[in-house]
C-alpha positions as CSV (number, residue, x, y, z in Angstrom):
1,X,132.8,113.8,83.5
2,X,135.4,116.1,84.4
3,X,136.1,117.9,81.0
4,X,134.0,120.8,81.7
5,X,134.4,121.2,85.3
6,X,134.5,125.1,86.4
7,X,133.8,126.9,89.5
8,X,130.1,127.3,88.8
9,X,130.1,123.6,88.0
10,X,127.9,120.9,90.2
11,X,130.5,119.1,91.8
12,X,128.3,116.9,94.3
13,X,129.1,113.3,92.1
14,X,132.7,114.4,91.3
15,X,135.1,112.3,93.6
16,X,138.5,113.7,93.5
17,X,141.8,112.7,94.6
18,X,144.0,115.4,95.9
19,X,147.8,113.9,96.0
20,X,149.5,116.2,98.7
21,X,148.8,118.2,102.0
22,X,151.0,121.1,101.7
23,X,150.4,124.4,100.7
24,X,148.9,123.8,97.5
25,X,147.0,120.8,98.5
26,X,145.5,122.2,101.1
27,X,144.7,124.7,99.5
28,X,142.9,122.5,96.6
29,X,141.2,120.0,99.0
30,X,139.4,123.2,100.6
31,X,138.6,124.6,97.6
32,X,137.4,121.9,96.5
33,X,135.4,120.8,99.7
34,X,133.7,124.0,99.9
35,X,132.2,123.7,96.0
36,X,130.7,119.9,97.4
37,X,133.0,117.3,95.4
38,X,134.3,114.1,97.4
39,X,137.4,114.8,98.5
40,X,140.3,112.6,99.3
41,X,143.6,113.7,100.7
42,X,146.5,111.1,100.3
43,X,149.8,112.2,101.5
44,X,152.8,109.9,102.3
45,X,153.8,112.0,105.2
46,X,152.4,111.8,108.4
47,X,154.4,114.5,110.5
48,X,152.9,117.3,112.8
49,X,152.4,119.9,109.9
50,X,150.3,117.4,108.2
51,X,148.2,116.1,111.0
52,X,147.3,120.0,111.9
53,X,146.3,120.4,108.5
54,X,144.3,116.8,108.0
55,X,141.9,117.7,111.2
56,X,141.2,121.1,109.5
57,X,140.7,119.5,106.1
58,X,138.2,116.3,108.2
59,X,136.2,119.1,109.6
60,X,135.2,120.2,106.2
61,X,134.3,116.8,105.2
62,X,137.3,115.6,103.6
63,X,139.2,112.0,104.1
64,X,142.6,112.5,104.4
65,X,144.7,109.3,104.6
66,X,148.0,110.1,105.8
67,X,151.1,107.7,105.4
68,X,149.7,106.7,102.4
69,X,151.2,104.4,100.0
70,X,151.2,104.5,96.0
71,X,148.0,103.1,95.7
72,X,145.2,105.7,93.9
73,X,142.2,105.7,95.8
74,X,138.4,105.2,93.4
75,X,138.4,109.0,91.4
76,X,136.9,110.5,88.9
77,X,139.8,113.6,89.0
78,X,143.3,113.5,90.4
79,X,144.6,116.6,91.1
80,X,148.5,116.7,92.0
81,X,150.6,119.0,94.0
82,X,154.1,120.5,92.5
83,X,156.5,118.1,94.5
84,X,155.1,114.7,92.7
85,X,157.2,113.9,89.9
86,X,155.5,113.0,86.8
87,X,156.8,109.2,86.8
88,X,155.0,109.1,90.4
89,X,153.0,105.5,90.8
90,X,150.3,107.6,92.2
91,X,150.2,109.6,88.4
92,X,150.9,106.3,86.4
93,X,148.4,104.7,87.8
94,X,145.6,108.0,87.1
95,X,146.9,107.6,83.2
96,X,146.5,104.0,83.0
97,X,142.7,104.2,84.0
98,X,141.7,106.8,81.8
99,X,141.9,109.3,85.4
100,X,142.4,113.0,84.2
101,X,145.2,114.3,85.8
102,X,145.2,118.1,87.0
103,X,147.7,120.2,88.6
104,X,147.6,123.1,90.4
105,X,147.7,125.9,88.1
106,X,145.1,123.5,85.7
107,X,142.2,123.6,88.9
108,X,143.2,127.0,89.9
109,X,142.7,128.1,86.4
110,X,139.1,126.2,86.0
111,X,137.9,127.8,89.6
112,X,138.0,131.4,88.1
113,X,134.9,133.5,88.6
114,X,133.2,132.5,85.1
115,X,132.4,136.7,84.9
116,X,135.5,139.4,86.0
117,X,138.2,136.9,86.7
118,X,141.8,138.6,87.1
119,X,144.0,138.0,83.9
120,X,147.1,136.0,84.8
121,X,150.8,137.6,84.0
122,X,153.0,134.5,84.3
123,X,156.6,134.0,85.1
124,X,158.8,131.2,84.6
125,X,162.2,130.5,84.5
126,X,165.2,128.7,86.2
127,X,166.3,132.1,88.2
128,X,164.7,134.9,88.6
129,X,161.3,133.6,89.0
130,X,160.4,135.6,92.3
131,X,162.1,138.5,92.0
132,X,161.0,139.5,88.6
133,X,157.0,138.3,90.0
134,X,157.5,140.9,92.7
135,X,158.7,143.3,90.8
136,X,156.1,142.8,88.5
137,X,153.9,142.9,91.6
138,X,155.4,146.5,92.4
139,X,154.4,148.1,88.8
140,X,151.1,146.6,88.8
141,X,150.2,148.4,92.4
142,X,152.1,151.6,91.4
143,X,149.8,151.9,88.6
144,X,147.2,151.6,90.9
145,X,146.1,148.6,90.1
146,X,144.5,145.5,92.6
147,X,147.3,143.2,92.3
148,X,148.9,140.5,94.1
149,X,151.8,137.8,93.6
150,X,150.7,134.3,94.0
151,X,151.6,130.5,92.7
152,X,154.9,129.7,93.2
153,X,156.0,132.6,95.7
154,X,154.4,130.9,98.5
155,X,150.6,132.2,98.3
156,X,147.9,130.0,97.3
157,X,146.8,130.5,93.3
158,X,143.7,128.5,94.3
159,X,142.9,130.5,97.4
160,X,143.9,134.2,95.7
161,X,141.3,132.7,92.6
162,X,138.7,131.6,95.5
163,X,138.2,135.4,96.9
164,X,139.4,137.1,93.6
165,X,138.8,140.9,94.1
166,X,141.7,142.2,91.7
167,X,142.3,143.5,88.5
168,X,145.2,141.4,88.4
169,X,147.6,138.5,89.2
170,X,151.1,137.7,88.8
171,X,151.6,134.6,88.7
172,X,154.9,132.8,89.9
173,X,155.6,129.1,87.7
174,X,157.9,126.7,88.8
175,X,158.4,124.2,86.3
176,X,157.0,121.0,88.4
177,X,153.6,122.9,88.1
178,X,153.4,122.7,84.4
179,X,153.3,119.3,83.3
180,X,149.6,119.0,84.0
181,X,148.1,122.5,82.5
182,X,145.9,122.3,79.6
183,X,143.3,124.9,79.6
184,X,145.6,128.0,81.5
185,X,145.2,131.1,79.3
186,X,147.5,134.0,80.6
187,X,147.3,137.2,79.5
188,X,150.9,137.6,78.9
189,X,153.9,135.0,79.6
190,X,157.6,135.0,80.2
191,X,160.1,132.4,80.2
192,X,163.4,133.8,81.7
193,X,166.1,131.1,81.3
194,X,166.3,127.6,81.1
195,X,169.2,126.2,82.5
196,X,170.1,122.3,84.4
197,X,167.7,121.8,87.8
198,X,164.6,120.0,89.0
199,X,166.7,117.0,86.5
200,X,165.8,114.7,89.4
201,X,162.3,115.5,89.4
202,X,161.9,115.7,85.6
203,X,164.7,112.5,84.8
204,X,166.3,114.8,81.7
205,X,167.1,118.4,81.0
206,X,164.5,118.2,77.6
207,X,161.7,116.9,79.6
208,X,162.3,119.7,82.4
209,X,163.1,122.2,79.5
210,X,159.7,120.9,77.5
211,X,158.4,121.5,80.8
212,X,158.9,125.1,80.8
213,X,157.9,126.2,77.7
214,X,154.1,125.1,78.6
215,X,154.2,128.5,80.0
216,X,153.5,130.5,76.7
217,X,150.5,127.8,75.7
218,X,147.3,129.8,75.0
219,X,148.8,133.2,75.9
220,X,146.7,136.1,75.2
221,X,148.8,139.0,74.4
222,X,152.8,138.8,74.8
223,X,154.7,135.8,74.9
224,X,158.0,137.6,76.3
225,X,161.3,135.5,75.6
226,X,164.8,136.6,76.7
227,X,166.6,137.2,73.5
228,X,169.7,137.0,75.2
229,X,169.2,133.0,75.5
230,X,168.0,131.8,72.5
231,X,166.6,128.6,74.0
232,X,163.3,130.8,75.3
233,X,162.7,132.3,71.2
234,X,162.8,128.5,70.2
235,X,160.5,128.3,73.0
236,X,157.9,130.7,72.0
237,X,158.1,130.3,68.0
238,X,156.8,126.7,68.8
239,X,154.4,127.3,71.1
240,X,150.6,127.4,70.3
241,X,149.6,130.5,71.5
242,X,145.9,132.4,71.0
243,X,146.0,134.4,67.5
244,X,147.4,138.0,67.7
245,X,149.5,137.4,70.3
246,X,153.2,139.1,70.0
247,X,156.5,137.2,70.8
248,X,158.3,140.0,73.2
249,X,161.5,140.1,73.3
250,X,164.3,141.7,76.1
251,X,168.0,141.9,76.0
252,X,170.9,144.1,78.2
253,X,171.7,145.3,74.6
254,X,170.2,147.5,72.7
255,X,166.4,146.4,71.6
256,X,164.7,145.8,68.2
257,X,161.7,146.5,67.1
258,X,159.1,144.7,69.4
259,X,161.5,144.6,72.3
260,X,162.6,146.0,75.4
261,X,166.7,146.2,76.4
262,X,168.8,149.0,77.6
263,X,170.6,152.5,76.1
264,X,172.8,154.2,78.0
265,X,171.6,154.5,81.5
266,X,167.6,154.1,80.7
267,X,165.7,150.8,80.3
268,X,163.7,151.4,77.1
269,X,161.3,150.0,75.4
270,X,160.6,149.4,71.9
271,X,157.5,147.0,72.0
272,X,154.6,148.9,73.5
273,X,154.3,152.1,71.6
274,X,153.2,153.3,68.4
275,X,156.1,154.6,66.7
276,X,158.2,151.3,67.8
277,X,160.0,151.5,64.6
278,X,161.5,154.9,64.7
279,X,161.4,155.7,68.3
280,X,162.1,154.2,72.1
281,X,159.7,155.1,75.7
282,X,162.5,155.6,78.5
283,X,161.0,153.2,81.6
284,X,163.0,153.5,84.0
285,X,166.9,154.4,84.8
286,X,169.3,151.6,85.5
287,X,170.1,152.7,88.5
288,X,165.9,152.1,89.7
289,X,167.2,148.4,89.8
290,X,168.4,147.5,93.1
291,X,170.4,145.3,93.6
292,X,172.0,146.5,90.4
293,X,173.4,143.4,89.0
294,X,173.6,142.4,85.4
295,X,170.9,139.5,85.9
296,X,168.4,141.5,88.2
297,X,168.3,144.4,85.2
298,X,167.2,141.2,83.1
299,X,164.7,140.4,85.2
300,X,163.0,144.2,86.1
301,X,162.9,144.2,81.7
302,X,160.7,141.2,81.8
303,X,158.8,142.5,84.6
304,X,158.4,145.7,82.5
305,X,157.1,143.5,79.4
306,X,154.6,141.8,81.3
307,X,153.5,144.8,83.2
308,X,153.2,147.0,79.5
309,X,151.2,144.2,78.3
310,X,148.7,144.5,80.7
311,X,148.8,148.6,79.8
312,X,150.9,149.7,82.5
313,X,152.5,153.2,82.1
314,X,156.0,154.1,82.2
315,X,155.7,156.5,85.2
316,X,154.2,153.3,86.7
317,X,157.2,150.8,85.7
318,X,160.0,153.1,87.1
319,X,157.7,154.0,90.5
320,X,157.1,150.2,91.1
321,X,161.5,149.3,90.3
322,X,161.8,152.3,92.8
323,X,159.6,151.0,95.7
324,X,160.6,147.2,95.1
325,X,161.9,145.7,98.1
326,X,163.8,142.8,97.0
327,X,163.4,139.2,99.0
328,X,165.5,137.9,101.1
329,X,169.1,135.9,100.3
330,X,169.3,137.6,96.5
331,X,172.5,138.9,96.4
332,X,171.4,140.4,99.6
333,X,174.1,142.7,101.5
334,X,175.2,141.9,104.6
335,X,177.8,144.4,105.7
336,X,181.2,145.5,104.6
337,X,183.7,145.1,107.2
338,X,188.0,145.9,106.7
339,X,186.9,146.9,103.2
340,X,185.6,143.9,102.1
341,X,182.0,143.5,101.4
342,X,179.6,140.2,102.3
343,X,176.7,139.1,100.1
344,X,174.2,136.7,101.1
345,X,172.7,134.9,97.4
346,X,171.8,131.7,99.4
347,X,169.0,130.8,96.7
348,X,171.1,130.8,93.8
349,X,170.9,126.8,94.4
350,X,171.9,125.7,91.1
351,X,174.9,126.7,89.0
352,X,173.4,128.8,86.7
353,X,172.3,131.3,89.0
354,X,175.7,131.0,90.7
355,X,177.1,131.6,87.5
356,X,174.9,135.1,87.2
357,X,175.7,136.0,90.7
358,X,179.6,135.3,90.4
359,X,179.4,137.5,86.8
360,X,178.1,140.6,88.8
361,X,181.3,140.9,91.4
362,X,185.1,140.6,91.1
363,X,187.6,139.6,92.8
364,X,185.7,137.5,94.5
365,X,185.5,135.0,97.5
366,X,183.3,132.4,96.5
367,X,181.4,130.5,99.2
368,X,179.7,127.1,97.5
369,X,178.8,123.7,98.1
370,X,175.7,121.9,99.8
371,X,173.8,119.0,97.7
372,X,174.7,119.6,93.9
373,X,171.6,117.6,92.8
374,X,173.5,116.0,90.1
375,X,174.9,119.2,88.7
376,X,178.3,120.1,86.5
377,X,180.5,122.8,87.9
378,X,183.1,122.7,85.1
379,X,181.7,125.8,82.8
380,X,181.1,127.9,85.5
381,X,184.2,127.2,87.0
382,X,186.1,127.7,83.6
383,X,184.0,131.2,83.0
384,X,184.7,132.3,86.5
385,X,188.2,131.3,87.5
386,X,189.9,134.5,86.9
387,X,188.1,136.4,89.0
388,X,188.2,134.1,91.9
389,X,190.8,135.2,95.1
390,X,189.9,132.2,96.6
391,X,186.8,129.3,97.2
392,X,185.9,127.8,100.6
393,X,183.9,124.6,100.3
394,X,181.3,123.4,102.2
395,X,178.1,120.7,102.5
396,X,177.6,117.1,101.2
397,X,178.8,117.2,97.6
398,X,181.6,120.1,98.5
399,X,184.3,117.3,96.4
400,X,181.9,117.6,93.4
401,X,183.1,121.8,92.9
402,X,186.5,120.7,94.3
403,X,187.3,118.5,91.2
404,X,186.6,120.9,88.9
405,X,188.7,123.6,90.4
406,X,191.2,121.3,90.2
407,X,190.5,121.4,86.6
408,X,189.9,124.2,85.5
409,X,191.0,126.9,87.9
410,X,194.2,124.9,89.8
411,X,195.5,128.2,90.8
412,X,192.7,129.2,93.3
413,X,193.3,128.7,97.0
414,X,191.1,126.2,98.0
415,X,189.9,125.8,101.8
416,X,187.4,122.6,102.4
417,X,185.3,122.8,105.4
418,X,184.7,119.2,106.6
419,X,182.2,120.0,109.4
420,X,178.6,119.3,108.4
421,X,176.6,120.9,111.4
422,X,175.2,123.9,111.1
423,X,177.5,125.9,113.0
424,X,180.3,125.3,110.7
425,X,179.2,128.6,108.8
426,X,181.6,130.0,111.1
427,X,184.2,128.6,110.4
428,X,183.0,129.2,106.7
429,X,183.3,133.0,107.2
430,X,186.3,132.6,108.9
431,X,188.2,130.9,106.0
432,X,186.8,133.6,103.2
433,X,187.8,136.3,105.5
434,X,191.2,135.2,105.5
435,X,191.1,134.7,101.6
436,X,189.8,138.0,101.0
437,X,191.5,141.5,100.4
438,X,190.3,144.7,101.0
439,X,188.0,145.4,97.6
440,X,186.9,142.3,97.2
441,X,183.4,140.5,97.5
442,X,182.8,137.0,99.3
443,X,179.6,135.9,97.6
444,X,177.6,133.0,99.4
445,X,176.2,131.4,96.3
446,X,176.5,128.0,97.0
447,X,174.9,126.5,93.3
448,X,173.4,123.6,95.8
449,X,170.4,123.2,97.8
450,X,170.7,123.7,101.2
451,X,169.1,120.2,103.0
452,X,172.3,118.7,103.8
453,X,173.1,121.6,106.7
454,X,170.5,123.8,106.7
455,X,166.8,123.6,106.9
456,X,166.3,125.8,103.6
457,X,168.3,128.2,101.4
458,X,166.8,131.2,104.0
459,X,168.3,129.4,107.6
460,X,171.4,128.9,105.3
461,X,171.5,132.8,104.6
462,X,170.6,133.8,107.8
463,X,173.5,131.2,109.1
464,X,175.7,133.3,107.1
465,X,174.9,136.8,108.0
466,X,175.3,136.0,111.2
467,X,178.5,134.9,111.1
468,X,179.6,137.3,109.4
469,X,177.7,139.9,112.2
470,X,179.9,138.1,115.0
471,X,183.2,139.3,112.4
472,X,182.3,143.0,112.9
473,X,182.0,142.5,116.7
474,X,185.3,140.6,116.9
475,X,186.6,143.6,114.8
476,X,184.7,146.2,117.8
């Protein structure tokens, strides 16, 4: 009943459950309301935010049943929003009736104008995600294109797809949207690292990893791998993509044939042009990237293979590096004060991307700790040591990072801050103040979420900066 289901579709008999009331939820149950299916909204929540949204959604026809327990109402569809885990009752219950199970991406890809839909430029990845989907965003606009960043960034797919007046999208992935995708056809696709996270969502690192790589299914044109982490080539030699569609490859070396990477001071590529195997287009200069970290020059060469794909022009690639405007709490800087400078990476909340963010400075004062979601410290620890003048420690698993300093870097200066409120940031910035020497970086890149202390990874950067604000007015 459901197998064809598109936006032009008669959805009047089609009862659907929609498992969620946030952002993408909402968004679906509206969608969804407004093309006539029966829509139910079950959500085990049953706070403010989701009352506001439920009388919005009852308006428009839908039953929302908030407080909900695991029990799936009578559907023809389920559709289920990114924070439901796979194993959910809810989504075991769906499969065990024969109930087709759809996620986000899956419903916003079927509500596509059937004539003139935007092709998709997806990004995946366990770091990086946003910032390469913005500045992928940036090139697309530069070139003049109508183009916006949606999915995972925050903005509605479904809603962007709803009132689709583009040329374009880039699309940001996280991998709890992927599980339940089978008809998405990008354009072009990236996966940019793959590295331990979401292992509580996912139960192992191969089904989270399996996860990702459902990103380069059915691509069109470029299936874009990072040939510096061989993981993301396994990835894309398996994958089933549409026939004539090139595997992409981008490195901080220098590139083969068929990929982008860097000479000198230029970013180059060597994938998009016709004499690829004699010559090299100059994108962009290195120094377009800002911030100008190793990892970040990673990501603006995937941005520039997606953004190629599509037919972007080189003028176009370096104009959209040079207007990006980076988000907030990526090895953000906050202010150097007695010669020592402060930067805010508060969403590097896993290890790996504190692992990039620690590779980019030295000597460093390293500011981590918060809830380490199950994590191992040990080989970033063992990498990094050397370079660290000191650690302060804070948040719920702070012992967790503590041990393996012990073991593998025992000659760091440790200082533990045992407060758990959010005003202990202070005395946070106090303690890596007094590590630090003049030339060296303290880096708040904690390699943990934030929920233990903060509300998010962005009230726990803004915590920081502040603190470190109040330093510069002790110093006045």
């Amino acid at each position: 009943m459901t197998q064809g289901l598109g936006r032009d579709s008669d959805w009047s008999a089609t009862r659907v459950t929609v498992a969620g009331i946030g952002i993408a939820g909402f968004a679906a149950a509206d969608a969804l309301a407004q093309l006539g299916a029966i829509v139910t909204v079950v959500d085990a929540g049953d706070g403010p935010g989701q009352r506001e949204r439920a009388d919005i959604l009852e308006v428009l026809g839908v039953e929302v049943l908030l407080g909900h327990d695991d029990s799936l109402p009578p559907c023809d569809l389920l559709v289920v929003s990114p924070g439901l885990r796979p194993s959910a009752p809810l989504i075991t219950a769906a499969q065990a009736a024969g109930v087709p199970v759809w996620g986000e991406l899956e419903l916003a890809w079927r509500l596509r104008s059937s004539v003139g839909a935007a092709p998709w430029l997806v990004v995946t990845g366990t770091n990086g995600k946003t910032t390469t989907t913005l500045m992928l965003e940036s090139m697309l606009t530069a070139a003049g294109l109508r183009a916006v960043s949606a999915g995972n960034i925050g903005t509605s797919l479904i809603d962007v797809v709803m009132h689709d007046d583009l040329d374009v999208i880039a699309v940001e992935v996280g991998a709890p949207q992927l599980p339940f995708v089978e008809s998405m056809s990008p354009l072009a696709s990236v996966c940019l690292n793959v590295a331990d996270d979401h292992i509580d969502h996912f139960g192992t690192y191969e089904a989270y990893a399996a996860a990702k790589a459902r990103i380069y299914a059915r691509t069109q044109v470029a299936a874009v791998f990072n040939a510096d982490e061989p993981v993301t080539m396994r990835m894309v030699e398996e994958a089933d993509v549409v026939e004539g569609c090139r595997a992409i490859g981008f490195t901080l070396g220098i590139p083969d044939i068929s990929m982008l990477g860097v000479v000198d001071e230029y970013l180059v590529d060597r994938a998009f042009l016709d004499d690829r195997q004699r010559t090299a287009q100059e994108l962009a200069l290195v120094g377009d990237v800002q911030p100008n970290a190793p990892h970040n020059i990673a990501n603006a060469l995937a941005a520039a293979a997606l953004a190629c794909a599509f037919g972007v022009p080189a003028t176009a690639v370096q104009q959209g590096l040079q207007r990006f405007t980076p988000a907030g709490h990526r090895i953000a800087h906050v202010a150097t004060i007695d010669g020592v400078t402060y930067i805010d990476d508060s969403k590097a909340t896993n290890a790996h991307a504190a692992l990039t963010s620690l590779r980019a400075y030295a000597p460093v004062v390293w500011i981590a700790g918060g809830m380490a979601k199950g994590q191992d410290f040990d080989a970033l620890i063992a990498e990094t040591g050397p370079g660290l003048r000191g650690v302060v420690l804070l948040g719920v698993d702070r012992a967790v990072i503590a041990e393996g300093l012990r073991r593998h870097a025992p000659q760091v200066p440790v200082k533990v801050v045992e407060r758990t409120e959010t005003e202990a940031m202070v005395e946070v910035v106090a303690a890596a103040r007094a590590l630090a020497q003049p030339g060296d970086t303290v880096l708040l890149a904690p390699g943990c979420a934030s929920w233990d202390m903060f509300r998010d990874y962005s009230h726990r950067g803004d915590t920081f900066a502040a603190a470190v604000h109040a330093l510069d007015g002790d110093r006045a």
